[in-house]
MDTraj code that builds the backbone (N, CA, C; nanometers):
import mdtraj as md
import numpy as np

residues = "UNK UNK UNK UNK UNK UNK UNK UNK UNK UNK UNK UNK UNK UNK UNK UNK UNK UNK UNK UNK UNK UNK UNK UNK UNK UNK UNK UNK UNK UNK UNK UNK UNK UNK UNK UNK UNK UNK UNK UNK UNK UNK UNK UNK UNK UNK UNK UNK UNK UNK UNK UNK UNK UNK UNK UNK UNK UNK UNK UNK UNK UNK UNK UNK UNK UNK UNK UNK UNK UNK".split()
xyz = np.array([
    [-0.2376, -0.3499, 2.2668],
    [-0.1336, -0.4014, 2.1805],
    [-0.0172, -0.3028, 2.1806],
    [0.1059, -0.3868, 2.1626],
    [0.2162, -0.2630, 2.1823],
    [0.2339, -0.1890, 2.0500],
    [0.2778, -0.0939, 2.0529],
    [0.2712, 0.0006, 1.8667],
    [0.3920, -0.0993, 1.8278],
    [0.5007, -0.1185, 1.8808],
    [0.6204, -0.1499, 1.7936],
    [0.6220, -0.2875, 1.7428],
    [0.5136, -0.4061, 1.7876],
    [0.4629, -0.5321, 1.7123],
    [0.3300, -0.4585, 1.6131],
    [0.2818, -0.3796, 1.6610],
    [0.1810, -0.3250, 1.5092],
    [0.2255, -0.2682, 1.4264],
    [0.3050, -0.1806, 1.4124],
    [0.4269, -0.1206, 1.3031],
    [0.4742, -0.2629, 1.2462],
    [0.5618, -0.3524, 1.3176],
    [0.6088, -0.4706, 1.2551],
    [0.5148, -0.5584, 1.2156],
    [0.4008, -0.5707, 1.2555],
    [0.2938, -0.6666, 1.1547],
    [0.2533, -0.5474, 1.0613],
    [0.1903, -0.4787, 1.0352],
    [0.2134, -0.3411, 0.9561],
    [0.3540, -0.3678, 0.8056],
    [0.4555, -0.3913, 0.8716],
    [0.5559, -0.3591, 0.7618],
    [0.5404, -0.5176, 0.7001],
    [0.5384, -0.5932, 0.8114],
    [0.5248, -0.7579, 0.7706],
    [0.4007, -0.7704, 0.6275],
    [0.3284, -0.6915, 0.6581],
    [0.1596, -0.7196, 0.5639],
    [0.2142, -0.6363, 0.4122],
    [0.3359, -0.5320, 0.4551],
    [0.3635, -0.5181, 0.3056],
    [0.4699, -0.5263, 0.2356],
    [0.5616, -0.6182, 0.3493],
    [0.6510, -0.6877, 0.2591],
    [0.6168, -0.7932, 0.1714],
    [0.5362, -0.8648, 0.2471],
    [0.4885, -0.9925, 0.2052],
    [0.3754, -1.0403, 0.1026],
    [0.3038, -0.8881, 0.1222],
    [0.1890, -0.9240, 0.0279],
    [0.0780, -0.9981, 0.0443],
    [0.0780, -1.0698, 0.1845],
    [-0.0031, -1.1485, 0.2327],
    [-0.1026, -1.0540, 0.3219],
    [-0.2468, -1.1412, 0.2880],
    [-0.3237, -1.0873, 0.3358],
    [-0.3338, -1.0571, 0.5322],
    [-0.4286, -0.9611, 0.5182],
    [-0.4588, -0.9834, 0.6953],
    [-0.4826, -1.1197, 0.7416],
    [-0.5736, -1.1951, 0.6965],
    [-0.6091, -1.3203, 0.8110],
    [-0.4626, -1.4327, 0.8499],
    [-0.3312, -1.3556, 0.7301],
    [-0.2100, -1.4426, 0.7027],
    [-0.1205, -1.3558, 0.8208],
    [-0.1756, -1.2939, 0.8983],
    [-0.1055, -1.2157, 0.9884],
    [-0.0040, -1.3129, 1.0963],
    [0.1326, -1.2899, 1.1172],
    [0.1823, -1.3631, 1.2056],
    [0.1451, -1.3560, 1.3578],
    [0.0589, -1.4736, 1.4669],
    [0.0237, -1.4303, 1.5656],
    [0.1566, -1.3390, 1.6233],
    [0.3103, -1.3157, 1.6403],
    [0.3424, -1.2562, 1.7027],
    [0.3035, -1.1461, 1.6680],
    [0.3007, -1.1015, 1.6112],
    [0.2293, -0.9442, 1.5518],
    [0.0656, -0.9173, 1.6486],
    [0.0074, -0.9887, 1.7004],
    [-0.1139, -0.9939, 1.7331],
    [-0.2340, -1.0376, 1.6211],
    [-0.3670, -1.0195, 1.7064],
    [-0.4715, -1.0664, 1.6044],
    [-0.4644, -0.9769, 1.5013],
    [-0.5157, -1.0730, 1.3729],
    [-0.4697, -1.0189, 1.2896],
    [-0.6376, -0.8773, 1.3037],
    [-0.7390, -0.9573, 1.3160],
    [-0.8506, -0.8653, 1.3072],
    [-0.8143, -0.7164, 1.4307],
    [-0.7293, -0.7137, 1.5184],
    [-0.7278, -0.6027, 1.5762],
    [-0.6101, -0.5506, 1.5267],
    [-0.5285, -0.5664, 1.4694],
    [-0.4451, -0.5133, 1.3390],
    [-0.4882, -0.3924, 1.2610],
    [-0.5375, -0.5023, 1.2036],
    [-0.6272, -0.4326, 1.0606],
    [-0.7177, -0.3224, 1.1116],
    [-0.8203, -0.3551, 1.2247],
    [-0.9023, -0.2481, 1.3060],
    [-0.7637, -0.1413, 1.2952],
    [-0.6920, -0.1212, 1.3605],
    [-0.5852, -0.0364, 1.3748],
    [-0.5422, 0.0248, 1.2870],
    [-0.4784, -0.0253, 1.1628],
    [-0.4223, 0.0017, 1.0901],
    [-0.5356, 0.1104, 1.0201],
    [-0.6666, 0.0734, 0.9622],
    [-0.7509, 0.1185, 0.8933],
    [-0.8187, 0.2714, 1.0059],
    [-0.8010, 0.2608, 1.1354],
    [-0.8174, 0.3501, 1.2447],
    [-0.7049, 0.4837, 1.1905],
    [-0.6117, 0.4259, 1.1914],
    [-0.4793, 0.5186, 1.2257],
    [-0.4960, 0.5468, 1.0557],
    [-0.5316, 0.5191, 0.9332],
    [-0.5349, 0.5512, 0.8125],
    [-0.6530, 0.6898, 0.8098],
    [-0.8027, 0.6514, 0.8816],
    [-0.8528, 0.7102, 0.8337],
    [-0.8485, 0.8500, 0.9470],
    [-0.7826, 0.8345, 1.0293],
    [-0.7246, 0.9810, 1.1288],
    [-0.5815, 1.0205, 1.0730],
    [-0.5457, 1.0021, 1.0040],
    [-0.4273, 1.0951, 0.9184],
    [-0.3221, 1.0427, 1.0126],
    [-0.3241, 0.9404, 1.0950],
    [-0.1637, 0.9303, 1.1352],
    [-0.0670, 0.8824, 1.0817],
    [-0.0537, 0.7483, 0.9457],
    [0.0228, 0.7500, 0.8683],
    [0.0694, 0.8977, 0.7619],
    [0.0351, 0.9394, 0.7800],
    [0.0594, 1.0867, 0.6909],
    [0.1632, 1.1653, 0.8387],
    [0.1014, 1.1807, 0.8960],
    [0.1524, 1.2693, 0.9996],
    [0.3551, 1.1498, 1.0233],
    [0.3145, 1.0843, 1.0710],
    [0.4616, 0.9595, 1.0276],
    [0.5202, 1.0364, 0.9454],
    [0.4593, 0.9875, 0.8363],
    [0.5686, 0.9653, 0.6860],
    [0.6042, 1.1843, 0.6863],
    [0.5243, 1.2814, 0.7194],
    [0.5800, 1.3830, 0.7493],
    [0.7054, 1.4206, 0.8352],
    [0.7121, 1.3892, 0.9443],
    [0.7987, 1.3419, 1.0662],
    [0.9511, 1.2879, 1.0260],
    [0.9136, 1.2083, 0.9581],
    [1.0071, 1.0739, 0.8964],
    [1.1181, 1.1608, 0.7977],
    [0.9840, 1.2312, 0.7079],
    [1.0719, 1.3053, 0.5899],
    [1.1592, 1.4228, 0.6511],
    [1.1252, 1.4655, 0.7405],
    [1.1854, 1.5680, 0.7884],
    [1.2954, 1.5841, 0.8968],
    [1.2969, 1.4279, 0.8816],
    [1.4773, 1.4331, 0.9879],
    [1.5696, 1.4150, 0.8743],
    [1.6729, 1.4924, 0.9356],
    [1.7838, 1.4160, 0.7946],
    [1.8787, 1.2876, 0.8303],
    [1.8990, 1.2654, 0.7161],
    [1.9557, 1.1303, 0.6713],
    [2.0688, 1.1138, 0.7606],
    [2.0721, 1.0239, 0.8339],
    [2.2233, 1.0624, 0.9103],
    [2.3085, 0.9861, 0.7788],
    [2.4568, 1.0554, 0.7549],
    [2.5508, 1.0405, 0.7005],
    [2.5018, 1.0722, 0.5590],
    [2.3992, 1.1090, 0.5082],
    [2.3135, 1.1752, 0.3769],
    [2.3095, 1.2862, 0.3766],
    [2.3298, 1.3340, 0.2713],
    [2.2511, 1.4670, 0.2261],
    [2.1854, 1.4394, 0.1211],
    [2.1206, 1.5554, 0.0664],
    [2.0259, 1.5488, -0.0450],
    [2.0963, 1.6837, -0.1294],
    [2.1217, 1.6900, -0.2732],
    [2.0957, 1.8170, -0.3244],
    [1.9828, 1.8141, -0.4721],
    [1.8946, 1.8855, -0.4634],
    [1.8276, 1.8862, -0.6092],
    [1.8004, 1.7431, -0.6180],
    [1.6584, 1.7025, -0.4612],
    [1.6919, 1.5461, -0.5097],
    [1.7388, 1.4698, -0.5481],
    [1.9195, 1.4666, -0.5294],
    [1.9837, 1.3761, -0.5687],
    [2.0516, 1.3121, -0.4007],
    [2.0765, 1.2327, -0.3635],
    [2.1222, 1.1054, -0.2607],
    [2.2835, 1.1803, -0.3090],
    [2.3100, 1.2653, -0.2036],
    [2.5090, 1.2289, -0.1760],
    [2.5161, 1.1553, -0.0638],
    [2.6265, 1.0823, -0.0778],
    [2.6520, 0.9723, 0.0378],
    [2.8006, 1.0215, 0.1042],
])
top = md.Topology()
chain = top.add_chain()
for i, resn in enumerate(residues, 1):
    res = top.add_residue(resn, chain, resSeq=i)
    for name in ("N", "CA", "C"):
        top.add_atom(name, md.element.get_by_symbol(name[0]), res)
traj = md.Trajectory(xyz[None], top)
């Protein structure tokens, strides 16, 4: 499966609120999804992401004292 339709069924499952079996086939099966998703949860790679993620900066953002300048 390609990562960038599992990321997007991924973001799809929590925009929507809808369960796995409500998975859109373009996204793929939903059962090798979920295998995935729950794979990549319990090996720390959503953590390792959302680390990554936090640590580029904002293009055209800054931050001071947790506050958003634009």
């Amino acid at each position: 499966m390609i990562t960038v339709f599992f990321v997007n069924g991924i973001l799809w499952i929590l925009r929507t609120g809808a369960p796995w079996r409500d998975l859109l086939e373009r996204y793929g099966k939903w059962q090798s999804v979920a295998t995935r998703f729950y794979h990549w949860q319990k090996g720390g790679i959503w953590n390792q992401i959302l680390a990554k993620l936090q640590a580029m900066p904002a293009a055209g953002y800054a931050y001071a004292d947790e506050h958003l300048i634009a």
